[in-house]
SEFIMI-105975 format. One record per residue (C-alpha): x, y, z; residue in one letter. Coordinates in steps of 0.001 Angstrom, whole numbers, padded with zeros to 6 digits, always signed. Each point is the difference from the previous one (the first is absolute). Example, Ala and Ser with C-alpha at 12.3 -4.5 7.8 and 13.67 -1.06 7.14 Angstrom:
SEFIMI-105975
+012300-004500+007800A/+001370+003440-000660S/
END
This chain:
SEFIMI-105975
+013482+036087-011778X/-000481+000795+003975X/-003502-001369-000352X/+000318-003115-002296X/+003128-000929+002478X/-002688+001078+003485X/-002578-002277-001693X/+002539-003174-000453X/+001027+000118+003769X/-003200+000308+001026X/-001292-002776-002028X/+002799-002315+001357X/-000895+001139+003848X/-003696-000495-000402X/+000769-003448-001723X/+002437-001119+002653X/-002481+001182+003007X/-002985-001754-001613X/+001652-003187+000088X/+001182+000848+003879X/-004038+000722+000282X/-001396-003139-001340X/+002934-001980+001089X/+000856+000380+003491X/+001158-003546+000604X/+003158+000986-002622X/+003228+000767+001102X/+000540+003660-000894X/+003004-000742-002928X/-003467-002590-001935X/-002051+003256-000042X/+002791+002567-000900X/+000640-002555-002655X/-003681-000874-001374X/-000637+003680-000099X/+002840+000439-002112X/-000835-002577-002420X/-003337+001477-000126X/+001275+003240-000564X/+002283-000367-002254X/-002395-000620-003750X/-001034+003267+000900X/+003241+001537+000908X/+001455-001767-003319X/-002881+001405-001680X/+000936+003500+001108X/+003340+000078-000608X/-000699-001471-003633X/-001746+002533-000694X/+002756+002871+001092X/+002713-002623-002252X/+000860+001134-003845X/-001532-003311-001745X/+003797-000190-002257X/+001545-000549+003231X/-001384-003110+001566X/-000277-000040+003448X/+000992-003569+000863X/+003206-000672-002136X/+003553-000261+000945X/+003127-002042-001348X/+001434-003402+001727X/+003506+002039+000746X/-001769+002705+001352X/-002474-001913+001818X/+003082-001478+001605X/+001825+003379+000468X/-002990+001105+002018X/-000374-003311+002233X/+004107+000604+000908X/-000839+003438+000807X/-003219-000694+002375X/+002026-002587+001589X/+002965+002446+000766X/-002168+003091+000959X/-001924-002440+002418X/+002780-000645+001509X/+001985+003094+000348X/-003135+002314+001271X/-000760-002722+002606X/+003532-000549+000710X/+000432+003551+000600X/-003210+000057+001930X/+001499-002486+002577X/+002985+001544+000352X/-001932+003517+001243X/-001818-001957+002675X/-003013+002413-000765X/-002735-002661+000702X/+001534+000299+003733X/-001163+003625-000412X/-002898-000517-001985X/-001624-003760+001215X/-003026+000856-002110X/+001180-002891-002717X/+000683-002140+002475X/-003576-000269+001571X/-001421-000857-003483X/+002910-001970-001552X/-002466-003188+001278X/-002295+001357-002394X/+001933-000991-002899X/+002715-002178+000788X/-002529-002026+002816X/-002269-001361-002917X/+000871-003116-001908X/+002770+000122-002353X/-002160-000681-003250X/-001872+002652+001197X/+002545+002549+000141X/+001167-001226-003144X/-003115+000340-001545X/-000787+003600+001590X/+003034+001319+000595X/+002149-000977-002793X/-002371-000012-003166X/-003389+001681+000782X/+000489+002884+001864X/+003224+001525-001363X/-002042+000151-003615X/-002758+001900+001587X/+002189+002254+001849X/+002338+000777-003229X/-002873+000806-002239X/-000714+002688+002765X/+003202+001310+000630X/+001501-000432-002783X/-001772-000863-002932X/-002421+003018+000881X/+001511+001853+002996X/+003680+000406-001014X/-001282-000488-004292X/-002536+002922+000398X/+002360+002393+001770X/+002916-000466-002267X/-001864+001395-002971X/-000191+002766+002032X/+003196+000524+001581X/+003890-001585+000032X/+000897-003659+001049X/+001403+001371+003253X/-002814+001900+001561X/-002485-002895-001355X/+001971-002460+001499X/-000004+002020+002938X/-003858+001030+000263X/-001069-003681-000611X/+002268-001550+002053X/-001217+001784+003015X/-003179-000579-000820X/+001003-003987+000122X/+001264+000586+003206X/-002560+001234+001689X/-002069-002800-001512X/+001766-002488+002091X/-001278+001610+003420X/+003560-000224+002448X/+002994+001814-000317X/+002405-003265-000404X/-001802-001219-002928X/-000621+003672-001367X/+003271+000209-000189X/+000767-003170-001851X/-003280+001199-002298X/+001573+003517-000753X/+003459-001734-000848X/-001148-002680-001833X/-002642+002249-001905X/+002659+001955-001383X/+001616-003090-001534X/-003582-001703-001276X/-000104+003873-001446X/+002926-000380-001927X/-000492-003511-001664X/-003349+001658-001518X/+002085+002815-001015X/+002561-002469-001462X/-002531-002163-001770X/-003025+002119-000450X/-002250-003029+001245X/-002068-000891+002668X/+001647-003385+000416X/+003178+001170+000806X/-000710+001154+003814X/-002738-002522+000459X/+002855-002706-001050X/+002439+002059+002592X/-002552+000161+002617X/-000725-003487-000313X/+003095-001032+000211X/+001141+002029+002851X/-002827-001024+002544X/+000268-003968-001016X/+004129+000887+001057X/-001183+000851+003500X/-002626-002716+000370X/+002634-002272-000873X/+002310+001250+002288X/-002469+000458+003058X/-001007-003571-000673X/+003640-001038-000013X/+000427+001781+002946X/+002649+001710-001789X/-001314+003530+001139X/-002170+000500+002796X/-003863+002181+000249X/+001965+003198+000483X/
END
């Protein structure tokens, strides 16, 4: 389990710093992107292949499907919400140097990276493998916990690992709920196309 979830991160990484190799006139965000679409047959591929076959990985009902979009809206909103409130990026700026990163780009771009391609490769890691893998060893709680972290040291700062480690714990518990795949990529999805939409709106600032 530790190595088949190793090997997927470190497939995405070398994907996404290939592209930055042989593209240097992309932004960052294109390269984090096409490395995660290049990454992720192989990701899908792995996690297939930890997924019982009578339990597809890629099926989920219209209600629920809409049950899960409500829910990525509201925990989008409440975790950043809450993150605004603490002022913490005053204490912790690191977000705020690289916010150009992602929200600088254009917005089909983001849309594109941020809100389709990028949360599926990260929730076949953390979830789909990371948090899957660990809960057939252990309870919901301390898998939730273990893989969360994990996702929040993935995002590099302390403001976003923050929003990573309280977010990951709600991604964890729609594939709990569901038992599929597509129920945190659908959340994650949903959640980072919420704060493109509000950063473009000017809604919500870079933090």
């Amino acid at each position: 389990m530790i190595w088949t979830f190793v090997c997927s991160a470190l497939v995405y990484g070398l994907a996404v710093d290939l592209c930055c190799l042989f593209f240097r006139q992309w932004e960052p965000l294109a390269c984090t992107g096409a490395g995660a679409m290049a990454a992720l047959p192989v990701l899908l591929r792995l996690y297939t292949r930890k997924t019982d076959k009578k339990n597809p990985p890629f099926r989920i009902g219209k209600k629920e499907a809409g049950f899960l979009i409500l829910s990525g809206i509201a925990a989008c909103l409440t975790v950043n919400t809450l993150i605004k409130i603490s002022r913490i990026s005053a204490v912790f700026p690191g977000f705020s140097m690289k916010s150009g990163d992602f929200y600088g780009p254009s917005l089909k771009l983001q849309v594109w990276a941020m809100g389709v391609v990028i949360p599926a490769a990260e929730e076949v890691i953390f979830r789909g493998l990371g948090f899957r893998g660990m809960r057939e060893k252990m309870g919901f709680f301390a898998s939730a916990l273990w893989s969360s972290a994990l996702f929040a040291c993935w995002h590099g700062n302390v403001v976003q690992g923050i929003y990573g480690f309280c977010m990951g714990f709600v991604f964890s518990w729609a594939m709990e709920r569901d038992d599929t795949i597509f129920a945190p990529i659908l959340m994650h999805m949903v959640a980072n196309l919420v704060s493109v939409a509000l950063t473009a709106l000017g809604v919500c600032g870079r933090n």
